[in-house]
Each structure stands twice: as C-alpha cells, then as structure tokens.
N, C-alpha and C positions, 0 to 999 in steps of 0.2 A: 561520533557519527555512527548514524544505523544503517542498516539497508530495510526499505519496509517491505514485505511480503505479503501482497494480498490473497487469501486464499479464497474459496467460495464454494460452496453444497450444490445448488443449482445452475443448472444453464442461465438462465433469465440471471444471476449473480453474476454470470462471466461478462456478458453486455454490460450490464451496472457497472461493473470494474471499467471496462475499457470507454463506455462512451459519458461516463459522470464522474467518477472518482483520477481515473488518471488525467484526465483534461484539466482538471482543478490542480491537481499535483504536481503536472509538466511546466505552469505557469510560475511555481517556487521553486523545484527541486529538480535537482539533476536524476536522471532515469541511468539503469545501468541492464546490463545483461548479464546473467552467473546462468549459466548452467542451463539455456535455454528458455530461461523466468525476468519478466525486466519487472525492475523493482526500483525506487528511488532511494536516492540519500538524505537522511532525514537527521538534521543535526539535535543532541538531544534536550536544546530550550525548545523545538517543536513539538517531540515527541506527545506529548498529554494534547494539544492542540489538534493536530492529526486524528490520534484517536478519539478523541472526541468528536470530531468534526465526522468519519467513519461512521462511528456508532448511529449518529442524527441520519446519514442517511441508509442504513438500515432499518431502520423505524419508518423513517419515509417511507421506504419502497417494501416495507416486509423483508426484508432480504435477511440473507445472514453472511453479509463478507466476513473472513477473518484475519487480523492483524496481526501477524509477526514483524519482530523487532531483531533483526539479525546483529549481533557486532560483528564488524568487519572481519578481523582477528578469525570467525566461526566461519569466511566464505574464504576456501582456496583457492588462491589468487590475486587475491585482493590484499 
C-alpha cells in the first residue's frame, strides 16, 4: 500500500483535485491526513489504474495534477 499525493501548478488544479478527482477516490479508497496533506490509500493492483485514470483527466481539463506514490515506511507516523 501507498499513500497517493496529489500535487498541482495551478489554482483551477486545486479545485480539479478536490471537486473531480478526490470525489472519485473517496468512493474506493481510504483518505488519510500526514502532515496537514490528505491523501488516499492506494493498494498497489491499483496503482497503474489510478494513474491512468489521473492522466485522462488532465487532458480533459488541460490541467497538470501530479501523482506521487508515497510508501508508507517514507510517511512518519505511519
């Protein structure tokens, strides 16, 4: 398991993040909080899934979200 971290260039990216991409994500994956950043748990048969799924609506919308793939072992705390 990962934690996935969305990062993002633009404002209009930050909305994308929160009103398209995590609403999809909240419906499979558990959400977490590190460090002030909520991120999901994303086990790794989804991994390729996700990001793909990410990519497609970056194209959609012009955007440029970016996808880290944290292992847990790498978040203190966890």
């Amino acid at each position: 398991m990962k934690a996935l971290f969305l990062g993002y260039e633009l404002p209009l990216d930050l909305d994308l993040k929160y009103d398209v991409v995590f609403p999809y994500l909240d419906k499979s994956f558990q959400k977490v909080e590190f460090e002030g950043d909520l991120m999901h748990v994303i086990p790794e048969n989804k991994e390729i899934e996700i990001i793909k799924h990410i990519e497609k609506i970056n194209q959609e919308y012009d955007a440029n979200l970016v996808v880290e793939l944290i292992p847990f072992g790498e978040l203190e705390g966890f």
